[in-house]
CHARMM internal coordinates of N, CA and C (Angstrom, degrees):
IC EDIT
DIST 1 N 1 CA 1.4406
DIST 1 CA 1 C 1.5167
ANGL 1 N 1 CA 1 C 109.03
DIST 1 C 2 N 1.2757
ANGL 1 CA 1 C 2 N 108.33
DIHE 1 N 1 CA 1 C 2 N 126.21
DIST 2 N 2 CA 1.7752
ANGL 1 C 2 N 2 CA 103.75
DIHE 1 CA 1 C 2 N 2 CA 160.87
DIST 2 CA 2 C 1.2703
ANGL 2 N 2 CA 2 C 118.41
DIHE 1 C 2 N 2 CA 2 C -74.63
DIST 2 C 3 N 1.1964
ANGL 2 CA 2 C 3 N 107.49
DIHE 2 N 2 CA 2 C 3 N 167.83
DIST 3 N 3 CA 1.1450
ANGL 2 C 3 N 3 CA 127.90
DIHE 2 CA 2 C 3 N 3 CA -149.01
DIST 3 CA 3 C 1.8590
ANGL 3 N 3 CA 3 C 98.91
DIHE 2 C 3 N 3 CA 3 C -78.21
DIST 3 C 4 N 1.6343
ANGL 3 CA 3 C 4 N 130.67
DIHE 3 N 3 CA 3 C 4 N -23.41
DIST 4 N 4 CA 1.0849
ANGL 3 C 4 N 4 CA 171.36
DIHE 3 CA 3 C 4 N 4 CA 107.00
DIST 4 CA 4 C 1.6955
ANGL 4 N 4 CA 4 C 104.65
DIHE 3 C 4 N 4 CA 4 C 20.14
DIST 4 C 5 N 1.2885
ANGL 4 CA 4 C 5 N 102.76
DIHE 4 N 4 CA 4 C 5 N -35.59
DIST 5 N 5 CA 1.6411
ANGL 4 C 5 N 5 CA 112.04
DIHE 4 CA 4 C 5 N 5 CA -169.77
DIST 5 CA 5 C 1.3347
ANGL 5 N 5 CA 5 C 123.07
DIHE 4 C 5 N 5 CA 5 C -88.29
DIST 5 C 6 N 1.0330
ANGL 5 CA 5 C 6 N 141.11
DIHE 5 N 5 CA 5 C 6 N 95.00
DIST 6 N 6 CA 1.6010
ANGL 5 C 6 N 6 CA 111.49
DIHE 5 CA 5 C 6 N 6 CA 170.26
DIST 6 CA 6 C 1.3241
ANGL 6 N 6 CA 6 C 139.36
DIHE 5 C 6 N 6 CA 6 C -30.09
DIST 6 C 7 N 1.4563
ANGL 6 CA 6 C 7 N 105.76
DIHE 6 N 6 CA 6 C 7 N 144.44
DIST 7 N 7 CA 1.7357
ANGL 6 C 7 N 7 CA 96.28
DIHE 6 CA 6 C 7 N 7 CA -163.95
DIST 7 CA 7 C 1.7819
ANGL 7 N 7 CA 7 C 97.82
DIHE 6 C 7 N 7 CA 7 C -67.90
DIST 7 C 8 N 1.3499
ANGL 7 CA 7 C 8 N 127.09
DIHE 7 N 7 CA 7 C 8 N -40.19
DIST 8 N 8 CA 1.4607
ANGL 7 C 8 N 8 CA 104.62
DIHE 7 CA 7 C 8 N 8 CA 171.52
DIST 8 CA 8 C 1.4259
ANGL 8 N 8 CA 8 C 147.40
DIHE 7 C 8 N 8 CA 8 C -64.00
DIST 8 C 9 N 1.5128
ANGL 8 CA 8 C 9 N 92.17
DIHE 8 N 8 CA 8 C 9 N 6.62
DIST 9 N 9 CA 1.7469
ANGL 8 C 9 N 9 CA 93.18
DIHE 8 CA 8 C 9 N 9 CA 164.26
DIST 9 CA 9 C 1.4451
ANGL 9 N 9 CA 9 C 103.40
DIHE 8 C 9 N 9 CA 9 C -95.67
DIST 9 C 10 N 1.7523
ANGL 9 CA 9 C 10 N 135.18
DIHE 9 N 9 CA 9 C 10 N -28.00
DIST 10 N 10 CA 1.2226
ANGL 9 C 10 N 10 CA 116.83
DIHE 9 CA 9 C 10 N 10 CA 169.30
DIST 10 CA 10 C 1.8813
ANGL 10 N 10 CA 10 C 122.95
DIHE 9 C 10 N 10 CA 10 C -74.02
DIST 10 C 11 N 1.4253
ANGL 10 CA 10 C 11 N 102.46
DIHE 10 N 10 CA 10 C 11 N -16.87
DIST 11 N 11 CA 1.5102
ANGL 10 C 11 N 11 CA 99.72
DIHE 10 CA 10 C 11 N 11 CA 171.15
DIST 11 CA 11 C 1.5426
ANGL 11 N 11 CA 11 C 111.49
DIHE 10 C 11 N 11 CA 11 C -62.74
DIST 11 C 12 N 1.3804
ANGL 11 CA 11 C 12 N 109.73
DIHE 11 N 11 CA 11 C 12 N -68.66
DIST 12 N 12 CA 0.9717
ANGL 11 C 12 N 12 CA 128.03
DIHE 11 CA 11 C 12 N 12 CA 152.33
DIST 12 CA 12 C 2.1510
ANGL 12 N 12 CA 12 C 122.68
DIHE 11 C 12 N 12 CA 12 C 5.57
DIST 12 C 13 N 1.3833
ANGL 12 CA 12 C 13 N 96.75
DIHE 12 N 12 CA 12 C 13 N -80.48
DIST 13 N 13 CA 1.5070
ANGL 12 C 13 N 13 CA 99.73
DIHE 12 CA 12 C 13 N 13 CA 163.26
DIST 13 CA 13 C 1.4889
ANGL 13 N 13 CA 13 C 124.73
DIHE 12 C 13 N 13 CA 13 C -74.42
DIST 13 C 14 N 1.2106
ANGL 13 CA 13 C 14 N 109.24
DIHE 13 N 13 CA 13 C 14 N -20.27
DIST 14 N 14 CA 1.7472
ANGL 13 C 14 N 14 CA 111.80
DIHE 13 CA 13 C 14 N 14 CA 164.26
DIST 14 CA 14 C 1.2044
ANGL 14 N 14 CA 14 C 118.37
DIHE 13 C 14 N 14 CA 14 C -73.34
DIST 14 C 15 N 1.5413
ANGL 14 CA 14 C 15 N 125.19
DIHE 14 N 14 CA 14 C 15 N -21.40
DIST 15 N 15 CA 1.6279
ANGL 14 C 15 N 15 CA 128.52
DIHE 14 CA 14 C 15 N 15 CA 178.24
DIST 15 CA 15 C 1.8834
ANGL 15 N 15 CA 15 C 98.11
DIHE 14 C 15 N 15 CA 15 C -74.42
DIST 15 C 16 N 1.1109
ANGL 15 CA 15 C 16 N 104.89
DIHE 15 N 15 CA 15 C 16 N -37.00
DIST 16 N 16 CA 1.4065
ANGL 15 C 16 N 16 CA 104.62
DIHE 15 CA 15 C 16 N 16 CA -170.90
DIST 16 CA 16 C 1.4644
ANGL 16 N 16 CA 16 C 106.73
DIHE 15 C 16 N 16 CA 16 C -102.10
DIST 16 C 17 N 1.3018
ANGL 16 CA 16 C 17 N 142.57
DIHE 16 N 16 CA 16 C 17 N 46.26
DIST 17 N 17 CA 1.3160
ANGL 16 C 17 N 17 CA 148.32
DIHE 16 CA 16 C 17 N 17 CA 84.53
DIST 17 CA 17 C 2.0655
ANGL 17 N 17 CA 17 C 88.54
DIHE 16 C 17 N 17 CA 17 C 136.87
DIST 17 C 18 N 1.3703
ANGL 17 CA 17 C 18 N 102.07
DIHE 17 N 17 CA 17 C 18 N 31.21
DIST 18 N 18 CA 1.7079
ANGL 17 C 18 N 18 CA 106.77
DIHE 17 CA 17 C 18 N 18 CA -172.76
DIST 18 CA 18 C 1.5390
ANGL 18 N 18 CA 18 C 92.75
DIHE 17 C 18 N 18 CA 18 C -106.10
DIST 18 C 19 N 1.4114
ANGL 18 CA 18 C 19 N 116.84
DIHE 18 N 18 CA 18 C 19 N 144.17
DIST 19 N 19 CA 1.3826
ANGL 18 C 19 N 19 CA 141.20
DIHE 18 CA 18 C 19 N 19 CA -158.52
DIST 19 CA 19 C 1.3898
ANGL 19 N 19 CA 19 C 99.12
DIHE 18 C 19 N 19 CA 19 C -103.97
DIST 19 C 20 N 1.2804
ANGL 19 CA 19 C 20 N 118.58
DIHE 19 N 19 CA 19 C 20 N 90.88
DIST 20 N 20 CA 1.7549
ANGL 19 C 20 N 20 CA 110.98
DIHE 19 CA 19 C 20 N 20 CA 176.75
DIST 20 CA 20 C 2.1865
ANGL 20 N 20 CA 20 C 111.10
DIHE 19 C 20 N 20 CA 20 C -131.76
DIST 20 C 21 N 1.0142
ANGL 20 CA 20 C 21 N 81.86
DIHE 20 N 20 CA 20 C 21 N 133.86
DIST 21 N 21 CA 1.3780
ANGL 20 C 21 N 21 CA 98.70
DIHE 20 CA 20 C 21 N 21 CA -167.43
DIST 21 CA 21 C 2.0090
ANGL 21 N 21 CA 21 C 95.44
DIHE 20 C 21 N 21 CA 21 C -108.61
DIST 21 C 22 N 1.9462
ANGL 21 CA 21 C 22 N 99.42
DIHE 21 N 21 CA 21 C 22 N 120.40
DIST 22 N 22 CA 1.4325
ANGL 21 C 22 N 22 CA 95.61
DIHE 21 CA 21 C 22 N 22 CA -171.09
DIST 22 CA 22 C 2.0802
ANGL 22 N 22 CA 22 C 87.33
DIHE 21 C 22 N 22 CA 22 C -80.87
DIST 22 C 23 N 1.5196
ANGL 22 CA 22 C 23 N 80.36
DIHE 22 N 22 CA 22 C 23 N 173.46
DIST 23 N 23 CA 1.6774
ANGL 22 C 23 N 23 CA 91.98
DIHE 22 CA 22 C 23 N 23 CA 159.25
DIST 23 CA 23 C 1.5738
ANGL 23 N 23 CA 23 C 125.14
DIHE 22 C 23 N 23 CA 23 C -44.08
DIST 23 C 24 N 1.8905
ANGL 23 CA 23 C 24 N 98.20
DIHE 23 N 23 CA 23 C 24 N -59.07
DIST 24 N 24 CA 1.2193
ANGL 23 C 24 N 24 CA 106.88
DIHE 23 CA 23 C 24 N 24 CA -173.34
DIST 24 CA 24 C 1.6852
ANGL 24 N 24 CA 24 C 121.84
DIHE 23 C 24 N 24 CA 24 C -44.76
DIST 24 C 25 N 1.9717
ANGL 24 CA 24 C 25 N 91.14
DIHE 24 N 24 CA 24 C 25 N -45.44
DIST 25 N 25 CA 1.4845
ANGL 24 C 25 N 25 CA 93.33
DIHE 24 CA 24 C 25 N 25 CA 177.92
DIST 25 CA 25 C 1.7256
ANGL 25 N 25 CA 25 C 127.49
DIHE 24 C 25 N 25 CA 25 C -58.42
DIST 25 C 26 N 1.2611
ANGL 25 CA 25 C 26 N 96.71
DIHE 25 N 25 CA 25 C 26 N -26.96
DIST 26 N 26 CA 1.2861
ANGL 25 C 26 N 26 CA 104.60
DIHE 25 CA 25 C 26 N 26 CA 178.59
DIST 26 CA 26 C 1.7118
ANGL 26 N 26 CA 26 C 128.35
DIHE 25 C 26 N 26 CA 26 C -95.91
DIST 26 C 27 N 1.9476
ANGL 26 CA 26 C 27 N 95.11
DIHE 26 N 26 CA 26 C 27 N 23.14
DIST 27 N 27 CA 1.2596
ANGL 26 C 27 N 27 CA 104.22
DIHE 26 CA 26 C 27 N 27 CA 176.45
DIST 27 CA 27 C 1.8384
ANGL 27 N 27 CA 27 C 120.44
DIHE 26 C 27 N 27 CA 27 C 73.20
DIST 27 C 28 N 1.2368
ANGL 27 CA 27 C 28 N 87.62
DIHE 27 N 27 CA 27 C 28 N 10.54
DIST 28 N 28 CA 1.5766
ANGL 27 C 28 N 28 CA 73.71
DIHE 27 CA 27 C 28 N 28 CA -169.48
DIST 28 CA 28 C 1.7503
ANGL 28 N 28 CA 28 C 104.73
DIHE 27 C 28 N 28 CA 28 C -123.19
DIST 28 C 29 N 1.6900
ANGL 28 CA 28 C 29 N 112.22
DIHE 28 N 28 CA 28 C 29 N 24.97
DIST 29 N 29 CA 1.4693
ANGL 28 C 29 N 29 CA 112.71
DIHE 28 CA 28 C 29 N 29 CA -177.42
DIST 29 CA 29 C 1.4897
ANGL 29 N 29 CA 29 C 133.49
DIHE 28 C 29 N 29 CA 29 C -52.38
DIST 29 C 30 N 1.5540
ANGL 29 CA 29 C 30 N 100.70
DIHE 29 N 29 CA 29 C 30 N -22.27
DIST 30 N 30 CA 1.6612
ANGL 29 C 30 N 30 CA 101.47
DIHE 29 CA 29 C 30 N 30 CA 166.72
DIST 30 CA 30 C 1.3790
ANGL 30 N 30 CA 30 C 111.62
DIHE 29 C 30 N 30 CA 30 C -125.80
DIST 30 C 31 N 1.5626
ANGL 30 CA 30 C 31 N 111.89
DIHE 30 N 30 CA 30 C 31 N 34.93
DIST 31 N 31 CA 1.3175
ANGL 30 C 31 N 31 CA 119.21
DIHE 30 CA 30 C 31 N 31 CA 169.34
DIST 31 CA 31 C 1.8289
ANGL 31 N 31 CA 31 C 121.67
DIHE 30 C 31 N 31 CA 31 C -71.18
DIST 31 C 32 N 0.9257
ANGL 31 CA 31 C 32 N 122.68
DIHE 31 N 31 CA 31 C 32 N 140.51
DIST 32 N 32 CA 1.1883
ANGL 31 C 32 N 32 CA 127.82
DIHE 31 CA 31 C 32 N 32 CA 170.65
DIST 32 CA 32 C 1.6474
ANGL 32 N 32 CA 32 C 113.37
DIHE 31 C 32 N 32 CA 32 C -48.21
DIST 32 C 33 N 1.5706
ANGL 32 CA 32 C 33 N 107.33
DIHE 32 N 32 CA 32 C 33 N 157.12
DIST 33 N 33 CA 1.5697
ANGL 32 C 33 N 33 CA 103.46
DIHE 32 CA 32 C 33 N 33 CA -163.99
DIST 33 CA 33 C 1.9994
ANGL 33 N 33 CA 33 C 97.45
DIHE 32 C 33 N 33 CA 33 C -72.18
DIST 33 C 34 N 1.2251
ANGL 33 CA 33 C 34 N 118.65
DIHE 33 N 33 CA 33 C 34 N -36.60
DIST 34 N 34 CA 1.1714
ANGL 33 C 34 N 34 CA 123.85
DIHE 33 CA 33 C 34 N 34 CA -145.09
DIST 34 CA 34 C 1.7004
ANGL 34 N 34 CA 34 C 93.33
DIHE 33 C 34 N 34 CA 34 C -73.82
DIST 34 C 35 N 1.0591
ANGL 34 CA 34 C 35 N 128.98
DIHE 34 N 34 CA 34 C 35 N -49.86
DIST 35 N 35 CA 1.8649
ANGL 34 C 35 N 35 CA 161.18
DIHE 34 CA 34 C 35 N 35 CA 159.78
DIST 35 CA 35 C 1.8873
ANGL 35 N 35 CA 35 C 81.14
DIHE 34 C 35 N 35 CA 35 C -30.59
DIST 35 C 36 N 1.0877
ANGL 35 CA 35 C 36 N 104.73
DIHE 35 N 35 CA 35 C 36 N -88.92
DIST 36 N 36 CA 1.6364
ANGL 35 C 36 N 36 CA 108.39
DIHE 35 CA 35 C 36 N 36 CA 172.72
DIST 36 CA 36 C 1.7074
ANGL 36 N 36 CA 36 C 126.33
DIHE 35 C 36 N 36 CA 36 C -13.40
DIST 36 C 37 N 1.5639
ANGL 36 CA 36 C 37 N 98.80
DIHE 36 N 36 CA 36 C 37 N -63.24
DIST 37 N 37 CA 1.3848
ANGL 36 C 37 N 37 CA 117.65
DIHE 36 CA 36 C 37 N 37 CA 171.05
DIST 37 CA 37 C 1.5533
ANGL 37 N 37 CA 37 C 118.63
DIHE 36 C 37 N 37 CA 37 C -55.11
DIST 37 C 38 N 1.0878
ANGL 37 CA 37 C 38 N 113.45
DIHE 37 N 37 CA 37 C 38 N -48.38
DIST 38 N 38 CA 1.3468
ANGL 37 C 38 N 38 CA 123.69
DIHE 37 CA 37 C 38 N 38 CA -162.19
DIST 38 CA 38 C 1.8590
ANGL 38 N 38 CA 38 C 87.71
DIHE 37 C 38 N 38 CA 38 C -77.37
DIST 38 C 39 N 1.3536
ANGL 38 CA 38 C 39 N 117.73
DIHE 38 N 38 CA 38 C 39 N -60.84
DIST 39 N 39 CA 1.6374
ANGL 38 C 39 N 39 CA 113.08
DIHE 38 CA 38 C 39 N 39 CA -175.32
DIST 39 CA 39 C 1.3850
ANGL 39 N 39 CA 39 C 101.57
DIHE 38 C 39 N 39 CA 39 C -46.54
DIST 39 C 40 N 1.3374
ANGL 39 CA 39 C 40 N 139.35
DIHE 39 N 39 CA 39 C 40 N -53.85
DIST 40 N 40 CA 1.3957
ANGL 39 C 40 N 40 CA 117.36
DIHE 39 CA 39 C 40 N 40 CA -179.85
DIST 40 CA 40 C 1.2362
ANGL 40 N 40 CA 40 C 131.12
DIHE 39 C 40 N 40 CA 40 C -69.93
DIST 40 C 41 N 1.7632
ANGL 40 CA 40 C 41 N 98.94
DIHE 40 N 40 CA 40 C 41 N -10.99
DIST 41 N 41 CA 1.8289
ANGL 40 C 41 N 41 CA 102.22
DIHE 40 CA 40 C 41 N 41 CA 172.74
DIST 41 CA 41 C 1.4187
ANGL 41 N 41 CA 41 C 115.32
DIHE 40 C 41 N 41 CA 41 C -77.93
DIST 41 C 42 N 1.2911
ANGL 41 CA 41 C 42 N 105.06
DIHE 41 N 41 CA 41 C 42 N -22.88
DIST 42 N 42 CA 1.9880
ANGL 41 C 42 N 42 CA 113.83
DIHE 41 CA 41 C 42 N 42 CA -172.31
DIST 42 CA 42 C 1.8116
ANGL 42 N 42 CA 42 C 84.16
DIHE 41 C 42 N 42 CA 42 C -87.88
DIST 42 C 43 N 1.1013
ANGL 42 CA 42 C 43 N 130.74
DIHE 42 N 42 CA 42 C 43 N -49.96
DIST 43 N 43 CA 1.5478
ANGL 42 C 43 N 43 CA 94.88
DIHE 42 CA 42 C 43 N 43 CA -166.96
DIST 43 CA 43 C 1.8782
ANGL 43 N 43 CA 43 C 115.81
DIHE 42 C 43 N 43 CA 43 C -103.50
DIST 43 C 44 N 1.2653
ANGL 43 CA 43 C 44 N 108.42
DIHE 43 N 43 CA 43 C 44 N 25.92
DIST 44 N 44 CA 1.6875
ANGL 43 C 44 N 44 CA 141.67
DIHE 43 CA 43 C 44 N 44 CA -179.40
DIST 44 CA 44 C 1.5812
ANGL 44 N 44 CA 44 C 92.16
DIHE 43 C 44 N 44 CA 44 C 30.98
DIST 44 C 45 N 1.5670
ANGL 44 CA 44 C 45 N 102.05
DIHE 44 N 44 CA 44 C 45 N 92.63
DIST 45 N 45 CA 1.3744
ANGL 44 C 45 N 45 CA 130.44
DIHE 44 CA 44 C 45 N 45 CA 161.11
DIST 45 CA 45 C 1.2885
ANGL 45 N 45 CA 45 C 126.14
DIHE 44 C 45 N 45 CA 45 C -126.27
DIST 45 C 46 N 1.1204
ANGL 45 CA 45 C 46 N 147.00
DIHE 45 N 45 CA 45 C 46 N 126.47
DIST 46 N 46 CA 1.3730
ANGL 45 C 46 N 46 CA 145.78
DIHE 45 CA 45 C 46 N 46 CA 171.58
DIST 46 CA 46 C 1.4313
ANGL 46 N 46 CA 46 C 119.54
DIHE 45 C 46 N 46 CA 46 C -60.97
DIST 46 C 47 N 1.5411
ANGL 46 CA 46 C 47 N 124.23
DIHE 46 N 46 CA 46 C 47 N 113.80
DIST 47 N 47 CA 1.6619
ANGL 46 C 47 N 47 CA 125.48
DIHE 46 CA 46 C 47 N 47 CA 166.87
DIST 47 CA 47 C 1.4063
ANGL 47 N 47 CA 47 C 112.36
DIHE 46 C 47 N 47 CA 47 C -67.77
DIST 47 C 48 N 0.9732
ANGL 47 CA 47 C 48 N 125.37
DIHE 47 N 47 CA 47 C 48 N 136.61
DIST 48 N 48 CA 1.1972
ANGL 47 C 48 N 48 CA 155.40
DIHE 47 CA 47 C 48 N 48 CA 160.88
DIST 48 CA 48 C 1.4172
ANGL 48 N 48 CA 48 C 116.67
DIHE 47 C 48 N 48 CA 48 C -105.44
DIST 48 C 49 N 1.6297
ANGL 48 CA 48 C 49 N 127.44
DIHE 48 N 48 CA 48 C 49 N 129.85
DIST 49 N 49 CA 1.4715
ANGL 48 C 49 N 49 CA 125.51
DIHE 48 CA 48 C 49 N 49 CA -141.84
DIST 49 CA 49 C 1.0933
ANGL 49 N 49 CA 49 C 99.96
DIHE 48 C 49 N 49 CA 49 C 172.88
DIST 49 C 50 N 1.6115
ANGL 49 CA 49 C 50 N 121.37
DIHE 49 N 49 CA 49 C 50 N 136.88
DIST 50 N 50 CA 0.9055
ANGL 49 C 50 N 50 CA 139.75
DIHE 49 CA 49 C 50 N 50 CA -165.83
DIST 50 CA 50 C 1.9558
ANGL 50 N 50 CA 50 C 128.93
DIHE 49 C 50 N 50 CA 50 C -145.42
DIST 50 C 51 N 1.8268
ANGL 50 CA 50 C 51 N 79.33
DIHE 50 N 50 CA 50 C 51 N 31.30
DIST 51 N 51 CA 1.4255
ANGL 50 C 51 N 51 CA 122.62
DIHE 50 CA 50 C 51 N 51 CA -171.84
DIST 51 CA 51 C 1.1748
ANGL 51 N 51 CA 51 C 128.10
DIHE 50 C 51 N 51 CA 51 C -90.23
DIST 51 C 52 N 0.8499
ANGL 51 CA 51 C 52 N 137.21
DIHE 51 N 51 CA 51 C 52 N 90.28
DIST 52 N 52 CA 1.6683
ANGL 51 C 52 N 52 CA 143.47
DIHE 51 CA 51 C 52 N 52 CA -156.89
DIST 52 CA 52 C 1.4897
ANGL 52 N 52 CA 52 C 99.37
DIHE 51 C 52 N 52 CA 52 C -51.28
DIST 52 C 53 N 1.2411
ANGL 52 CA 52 C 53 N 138.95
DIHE 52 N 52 CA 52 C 53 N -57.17
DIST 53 N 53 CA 1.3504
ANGL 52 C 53 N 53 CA 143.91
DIHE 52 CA 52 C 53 N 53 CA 179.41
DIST 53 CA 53 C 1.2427
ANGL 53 N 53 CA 53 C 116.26
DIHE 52 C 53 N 53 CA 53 C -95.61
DIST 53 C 54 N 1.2899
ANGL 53 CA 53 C 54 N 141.63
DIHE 53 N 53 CA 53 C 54 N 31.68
DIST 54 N 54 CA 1.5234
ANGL 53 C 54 N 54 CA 163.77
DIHE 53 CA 53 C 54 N 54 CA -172.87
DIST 54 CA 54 C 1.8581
ANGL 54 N 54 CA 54 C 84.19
DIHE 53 C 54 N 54 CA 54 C -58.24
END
COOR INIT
IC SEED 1 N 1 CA 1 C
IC BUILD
């Protein structure tokens, strides 16, 4: 999840048994989008974003 999201759409999919890892958790909360991209391409995860310029 970016950082972009409200935390109740990731609670939300974690109550109902979906595996989502925010930015923050993964250290990367004021990381750049591109830094972002690439971390979910090396560990093949889908972003989710709600970023006009993502």
């Amino acid at each position: 999840m970016d950082v972009h999201v409200h935390r109740a759409v990731t609670t939300g999919l974690q109550r109902r048994g979906v595996e989502v890892m925010t930015c923050q958790e993964a250290g990367l909360g004021r990381a750049p989008d591109d830094e972002i991209l690439e971390f979910a391409r090396a560990n093949q995860w889908v972003i989710f974003t709600q970023d006009d310029d993502f």
